[in-house]
N, C-alpha and C positions, 0 to 999 in steps of 0.2 A: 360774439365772445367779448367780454367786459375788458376794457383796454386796461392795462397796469398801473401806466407813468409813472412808474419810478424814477427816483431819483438817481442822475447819472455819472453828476459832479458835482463836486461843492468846491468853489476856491473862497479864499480865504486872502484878503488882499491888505498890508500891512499890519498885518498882527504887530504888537508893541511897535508900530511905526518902522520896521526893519525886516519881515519878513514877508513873503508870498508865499502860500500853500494850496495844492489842488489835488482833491480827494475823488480817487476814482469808484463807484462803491459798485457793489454787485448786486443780483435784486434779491438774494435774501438775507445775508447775515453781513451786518459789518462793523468792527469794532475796533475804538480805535485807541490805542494804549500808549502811556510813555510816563517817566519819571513828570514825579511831584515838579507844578510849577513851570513843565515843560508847554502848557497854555492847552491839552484837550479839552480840561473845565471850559475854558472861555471859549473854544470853538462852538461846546456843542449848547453852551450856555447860548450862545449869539444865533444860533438856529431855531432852539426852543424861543426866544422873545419874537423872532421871525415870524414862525408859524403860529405866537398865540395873540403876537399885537402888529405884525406886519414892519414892524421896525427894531433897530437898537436901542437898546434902555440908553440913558447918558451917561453911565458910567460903561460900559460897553464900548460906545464910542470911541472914547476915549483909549481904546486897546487896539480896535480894528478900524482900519477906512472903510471896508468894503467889504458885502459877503454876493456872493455870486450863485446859484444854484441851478444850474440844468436837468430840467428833464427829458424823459422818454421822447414825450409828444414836441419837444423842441422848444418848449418854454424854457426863458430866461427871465430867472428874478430875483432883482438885487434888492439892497439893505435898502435904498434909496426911496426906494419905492413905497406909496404910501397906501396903495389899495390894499386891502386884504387880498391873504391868496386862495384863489378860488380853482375849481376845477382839480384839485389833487385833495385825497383823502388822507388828511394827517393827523394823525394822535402823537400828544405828546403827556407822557407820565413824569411826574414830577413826585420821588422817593425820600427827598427830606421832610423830617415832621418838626418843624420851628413851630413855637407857638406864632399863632395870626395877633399880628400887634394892636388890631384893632376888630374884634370881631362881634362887635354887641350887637350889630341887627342880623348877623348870622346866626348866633345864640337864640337871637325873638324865631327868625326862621326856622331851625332845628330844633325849638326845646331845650337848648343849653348845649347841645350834645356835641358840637362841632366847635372845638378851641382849637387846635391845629391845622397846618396845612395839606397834611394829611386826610384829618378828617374833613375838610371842604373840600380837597378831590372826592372824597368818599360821597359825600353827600350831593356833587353833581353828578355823581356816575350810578348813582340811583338811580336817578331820572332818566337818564340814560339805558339804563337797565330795563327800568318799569317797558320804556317805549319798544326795545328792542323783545319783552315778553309779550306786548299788545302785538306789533307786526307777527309773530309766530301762532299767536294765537287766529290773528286773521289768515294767515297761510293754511292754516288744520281746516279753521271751517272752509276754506275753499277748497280742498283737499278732499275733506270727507263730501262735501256738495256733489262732485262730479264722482265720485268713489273711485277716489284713487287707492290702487295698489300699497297695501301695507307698506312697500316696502317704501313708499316715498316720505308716506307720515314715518316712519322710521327716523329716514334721514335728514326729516326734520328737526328732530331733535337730540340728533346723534352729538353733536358737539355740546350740546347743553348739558346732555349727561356725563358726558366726558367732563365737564368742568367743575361740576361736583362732585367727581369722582374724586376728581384731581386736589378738591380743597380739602374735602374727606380725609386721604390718606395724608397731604402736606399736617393737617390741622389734630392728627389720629393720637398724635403722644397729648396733648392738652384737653383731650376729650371733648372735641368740639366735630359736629356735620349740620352740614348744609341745611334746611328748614325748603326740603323740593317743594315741599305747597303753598309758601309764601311768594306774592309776585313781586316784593321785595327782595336784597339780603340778608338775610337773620341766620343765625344760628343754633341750634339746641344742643344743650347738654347739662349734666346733670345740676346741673345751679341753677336753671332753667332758661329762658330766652336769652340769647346774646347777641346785639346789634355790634356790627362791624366796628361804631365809636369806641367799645367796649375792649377790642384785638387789641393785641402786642402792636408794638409798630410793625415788628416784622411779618405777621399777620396781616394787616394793613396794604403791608408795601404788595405782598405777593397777591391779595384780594384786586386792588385796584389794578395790576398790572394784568393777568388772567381775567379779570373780566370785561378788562376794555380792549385785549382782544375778542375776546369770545362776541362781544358785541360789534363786530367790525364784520360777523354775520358771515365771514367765508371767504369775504370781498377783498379782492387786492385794496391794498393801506399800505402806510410807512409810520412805522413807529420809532417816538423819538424816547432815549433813556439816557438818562446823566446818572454812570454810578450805580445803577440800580443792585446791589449787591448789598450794599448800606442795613445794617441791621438782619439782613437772612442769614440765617442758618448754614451752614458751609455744605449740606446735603440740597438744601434749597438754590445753592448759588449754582451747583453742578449740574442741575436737572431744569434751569430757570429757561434756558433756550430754547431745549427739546421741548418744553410744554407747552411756552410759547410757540412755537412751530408746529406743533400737533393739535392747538386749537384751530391757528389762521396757521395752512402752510403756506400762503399767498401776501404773506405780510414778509415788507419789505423792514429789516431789524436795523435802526441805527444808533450805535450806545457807543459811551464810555465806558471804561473800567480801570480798576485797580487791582483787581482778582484774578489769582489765575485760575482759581475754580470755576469761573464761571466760564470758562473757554475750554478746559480739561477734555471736556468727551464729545470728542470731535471738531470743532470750532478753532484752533490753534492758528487752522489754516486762513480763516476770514478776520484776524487780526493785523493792525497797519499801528505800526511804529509814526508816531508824530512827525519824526526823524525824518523819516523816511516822503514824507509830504512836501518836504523845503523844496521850491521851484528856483528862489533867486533870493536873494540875502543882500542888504544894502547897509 
């Protein structure tokens, strides 16, 4: 059986030079709430630079001494440290769309198509995509080689259909579905072809976040979300957990918010007050 490692703790060691906080999480939902200013951005801000550069940016620094993080298997690893971290499966979704301040050889790469930072999440998780459609594809023909039981090709791609399903009906008032025989993301509808560059943000935001689960293929992960509510629809913010959860129910959820929607139905109970994280105050 596939180990988890989730994550167990997170402390948090002078935030603005005067506090200590240590976040106990659970391994599926965990979200952490509190008034404007009260410093969750910067927490979960200082985790996302963690796991995407192995350190604090310099202005970060400058807020926290120290970030701490345990897990499952007994690993400990701090801000300090300068190896990438290895051995634990972490996505992190990043939901603001600022234009990229400098994006000219990403334009020569895309065809122009990618000015946002949105759309460069978009357009690495194509790739991502693509590769995760090649592995499935290699799964079937090994699959059908030994003739295996329908029922397994099935559940091969039972999630994948569910994910289309799922963008279908999100995406159903703008007249927009899924493009199933592209091994790309496209979309059709009556205006004809529409590449994901092309979505709302809030389109955007829900595309990339649903399909970097969906691509995390079933497998315990921990995904990271600042905010992720940002431009969705308030039927999108209500239903954003559950979907995620019913692609990966194996995905360890770590976010921010400012919504209460997005906690509504059900979830009320996997929220933690900021507040409530203070260890000792100096």
């Amino acid at each position: 059986m596939e180990a988890h490692n989730y994550i167990t703790d997170i402390e948090i060691l002078g935030l603005w030079g005067r506090l200590d906080l240590k976040w106990r999480l659970r391994p599926d939902v965990n979200i952490l709430s509190g008034l404007n200013g009260s410093g969750k951005s910067t927490i979960i801000r200082s985790l996302v630079q963690l796991f995407r550069s192995s350190r604090l940016a310099e202005d970060t620094r400058g807020l926290i001494r120290n970030v701490v993080i345990a897990f499952e298997d007994g690993t400990r690893l701090e801000s300090g440290e300068v190896d990438r971290f290895s051995g634990h499966r972490i996505d992190v979704v990043s939901t603001f769309d600022n234009r990229l301040k400098e994006y000219e050889a990403v334009q020569r790469l895309s065809d122009g198509a990618v000015r946002t930072e949105l759309d460069w999440e978009i357009y690495r998780l194509q790739k991502r995509y693509m590769s995760y459609q090649l592995a499935q594809g290699r799964e079937a023909i090994r699959l059908l080689t030994r003739h295996a039981p329908p029922e397994e090709l099935e559940a091969l791609t039972r999630q994948k259909i569910l994910f289309f399903d799922l963008l279908d009906d999100l995406f159903r008032e703008t007249g927009k579905t899924v493009d199933r025989n592209c091994d790309e993301l496209n979309f059709d509808s009556d205006r004809g072809v529409i590449t994901p560059y092309m979505l709302s943000s809030g389109e955007k935001q829900m595309l990339l976040i649903l399909a970097t689960v969906l691509t995390q293929n079933g497998a315990p992960a921990i995904l990271l979300m600042d905010e992720p509510e940002i431009s969705l629809h308030f039927d999108w913010q209500s239903s954003l957990i559950e979907n995620i959860r019913r692609l990966n129910p194996q995905v360890q959820l770590v976010m921010s918010t400012h919504s209460p929607a997005v906690v509504m139905n059900g979830w009320t109970g996997h929220v933690t007050e900021i507040s409530d994280l203070v260890v000792e105050r100096r």
